[in-house]
SEKEBA-587636 format. One record per residue (C-alpha): residue number from 0; x, y, z. Coordinates in steps of 0.25 Angstrom, whole numbers, plus 2048, in hexadecimal, padded with zeros to 3 digits. Each point is the difference from the previous one (the first is absolute). Layout:
BEGIN
<node num="NUM" x="X" y="Y" z="Z"/>
...
***
This chain:
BEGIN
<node num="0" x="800" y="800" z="800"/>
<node num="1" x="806" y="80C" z="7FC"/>
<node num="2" x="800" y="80E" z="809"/>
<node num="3" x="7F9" y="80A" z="7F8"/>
<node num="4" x="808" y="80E" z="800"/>
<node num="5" x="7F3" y="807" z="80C"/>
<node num="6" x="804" y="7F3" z="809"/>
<node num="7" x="80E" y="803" z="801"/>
<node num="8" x="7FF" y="80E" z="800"/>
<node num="9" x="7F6" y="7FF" z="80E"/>
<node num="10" x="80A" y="7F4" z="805"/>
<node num="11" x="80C" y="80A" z="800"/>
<node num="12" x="7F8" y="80D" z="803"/>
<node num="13" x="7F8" y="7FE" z="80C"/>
<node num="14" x="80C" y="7F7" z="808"/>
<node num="15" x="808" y="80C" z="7FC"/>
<node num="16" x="7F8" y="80A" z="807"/>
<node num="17" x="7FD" y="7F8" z="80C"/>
<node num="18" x="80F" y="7FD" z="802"/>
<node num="19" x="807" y="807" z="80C"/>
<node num="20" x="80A" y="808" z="7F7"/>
<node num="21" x="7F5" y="807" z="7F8"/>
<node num="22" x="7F7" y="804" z="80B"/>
<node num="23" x="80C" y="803" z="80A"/>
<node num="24" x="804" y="80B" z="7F5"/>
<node num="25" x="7F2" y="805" z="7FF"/>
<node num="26" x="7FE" y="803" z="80D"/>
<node num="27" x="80F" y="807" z="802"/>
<node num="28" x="7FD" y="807" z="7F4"/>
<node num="29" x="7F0" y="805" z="808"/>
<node num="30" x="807" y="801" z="80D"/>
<node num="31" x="80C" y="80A" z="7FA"/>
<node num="32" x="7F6" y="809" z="7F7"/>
<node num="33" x="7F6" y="800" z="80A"/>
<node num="34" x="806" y="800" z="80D"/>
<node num="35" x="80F" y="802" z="7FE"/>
<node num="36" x="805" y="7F4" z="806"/>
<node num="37" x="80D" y="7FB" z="7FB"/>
<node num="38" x="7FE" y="7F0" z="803"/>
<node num="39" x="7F8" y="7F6" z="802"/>
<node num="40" x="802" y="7F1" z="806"/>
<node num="41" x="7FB" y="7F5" z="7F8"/>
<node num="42" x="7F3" y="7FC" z="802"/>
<node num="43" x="800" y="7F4" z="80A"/>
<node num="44" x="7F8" y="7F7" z="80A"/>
<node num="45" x="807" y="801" z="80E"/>
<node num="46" x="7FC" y="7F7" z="80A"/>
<node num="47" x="805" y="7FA" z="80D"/>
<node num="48" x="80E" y="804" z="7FB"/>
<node num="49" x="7FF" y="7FD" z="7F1"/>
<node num="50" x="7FE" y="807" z="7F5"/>
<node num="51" x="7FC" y="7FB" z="7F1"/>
<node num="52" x="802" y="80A" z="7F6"/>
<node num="53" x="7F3" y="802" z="7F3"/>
<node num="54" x="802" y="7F5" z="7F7"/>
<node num="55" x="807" y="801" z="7F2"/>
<node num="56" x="7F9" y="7FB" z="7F4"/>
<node num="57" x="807" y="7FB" z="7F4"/>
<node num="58" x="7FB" y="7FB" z="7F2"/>
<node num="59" x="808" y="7F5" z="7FA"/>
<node num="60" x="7FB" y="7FD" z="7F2"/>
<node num="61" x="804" y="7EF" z="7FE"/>
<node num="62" x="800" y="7F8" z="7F6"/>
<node num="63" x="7F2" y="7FB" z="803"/>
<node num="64" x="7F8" y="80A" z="80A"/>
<node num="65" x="802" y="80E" z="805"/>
<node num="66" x="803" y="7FF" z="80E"/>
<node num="67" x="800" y="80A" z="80C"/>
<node num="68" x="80B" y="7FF" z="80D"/>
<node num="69" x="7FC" y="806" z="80A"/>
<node num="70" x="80C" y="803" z="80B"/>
<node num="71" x="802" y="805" z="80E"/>
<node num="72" x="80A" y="803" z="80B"/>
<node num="73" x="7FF" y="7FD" z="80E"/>
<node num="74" x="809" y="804" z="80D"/>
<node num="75" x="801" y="7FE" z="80D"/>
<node num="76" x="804" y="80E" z="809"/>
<node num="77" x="80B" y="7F6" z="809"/>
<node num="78" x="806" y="7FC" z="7F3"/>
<node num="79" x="807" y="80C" z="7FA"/>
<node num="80" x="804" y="7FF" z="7F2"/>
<node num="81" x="7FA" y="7F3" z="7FD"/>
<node num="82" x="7F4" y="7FE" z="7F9"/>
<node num="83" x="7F7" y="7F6" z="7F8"/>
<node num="84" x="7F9" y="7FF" z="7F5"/>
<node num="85" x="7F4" y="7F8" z="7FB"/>
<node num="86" x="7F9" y="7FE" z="7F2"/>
<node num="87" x="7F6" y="7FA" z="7F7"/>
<node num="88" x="7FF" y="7FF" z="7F3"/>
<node num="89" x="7F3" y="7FC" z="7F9"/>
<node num="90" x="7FA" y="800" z="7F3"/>
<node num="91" x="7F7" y="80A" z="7FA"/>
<node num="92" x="7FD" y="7FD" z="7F1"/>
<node num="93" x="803" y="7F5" z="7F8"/>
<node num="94" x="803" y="7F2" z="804"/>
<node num="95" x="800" y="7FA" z="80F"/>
<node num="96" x="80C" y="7FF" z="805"/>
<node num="97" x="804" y="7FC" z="80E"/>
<node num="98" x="801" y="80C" z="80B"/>
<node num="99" x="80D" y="802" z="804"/>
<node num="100" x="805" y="805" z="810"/>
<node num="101" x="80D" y="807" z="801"/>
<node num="102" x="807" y="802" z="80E"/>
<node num="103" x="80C" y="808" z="803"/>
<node num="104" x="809" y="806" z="80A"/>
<node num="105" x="80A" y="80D" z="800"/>
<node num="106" x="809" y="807" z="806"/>
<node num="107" x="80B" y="809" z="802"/>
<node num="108" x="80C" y="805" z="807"/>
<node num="109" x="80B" y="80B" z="7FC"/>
<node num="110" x="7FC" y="801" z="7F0"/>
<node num="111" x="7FF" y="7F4" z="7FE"/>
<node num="112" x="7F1" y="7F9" z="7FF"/>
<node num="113" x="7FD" y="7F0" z="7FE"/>
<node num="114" x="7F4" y="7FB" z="7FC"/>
<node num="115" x="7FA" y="7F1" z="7FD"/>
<node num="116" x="7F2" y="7FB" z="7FA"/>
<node num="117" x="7F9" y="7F3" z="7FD"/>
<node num="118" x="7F4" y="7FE" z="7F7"/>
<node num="119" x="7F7" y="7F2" z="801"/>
<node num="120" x="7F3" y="7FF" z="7F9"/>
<node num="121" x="7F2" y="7FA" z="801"/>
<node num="122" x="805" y="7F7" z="7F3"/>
<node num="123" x="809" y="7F6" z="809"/>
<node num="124" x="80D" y="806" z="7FE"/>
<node num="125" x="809" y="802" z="80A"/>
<node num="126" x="809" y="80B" z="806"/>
<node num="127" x="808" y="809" z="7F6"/>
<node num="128" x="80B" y="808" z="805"/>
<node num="129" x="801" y="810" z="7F9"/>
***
């Protein structure tokens, strides 16, 4: 089935908007005009020491569906310069494919910043390392 030109241009354009970049910059771009502040933190959820950050939204056009991943970043306030990262990726258009979790974890000291992720999938495959 192939994706007609309207399909994909909703699949990219609304997970675009919605992303955390886009919005973040809206906003600092409302808050500088209309009330002169100079910067804004990321939106987040903060809770009981965490914090999760607004999810990004990405569109992957494959070779047999359109696919959105949506992604996240979680801390933890006793664990400074360490965060993690969570995802899922699942189809929008186009054929069924399996759903795919990715989990990660960074961090940082001096300049230096290390990062690692695995993605599985509903489809039986197993862990693969990034």
């Amino acid at each position: 089935m192939l994706v007609s030109k309207n399909q994909l241009a909703v699949a990219y354009t609304i997970p675009t908007l919605l992303s955390e970049g886009v919005l973040h910059y809206v906003m600092n771009v409302r808050d500088y005009i209309h009330y002169g502040i100079t910067n804004r933190d990321p939106m987040q959820l903060k809770a009981y020491g965490f914090s999760m950050s607004w999810p990004e939204f990405y569109t992957f056009m494959n070779p047999t569906n359109v696919s959105v991943l949506t992604e996240t970043v979680v801390s933890h306030s006793s664990v400074k310069n360490t965060f993690f990262m969570m995802g899922v990726e699942s189809p929008v258009y186009g054929e069924n494919s399996p759903i795919e979790v990715g989990v990660g974890v960074a961090t940082s000291f001096s300049n230096i910043q290390l990062s690692s992720e695995c993605a599985f999938n509903t489809g039986g495959y197993f862990l693969v390392p990034r």
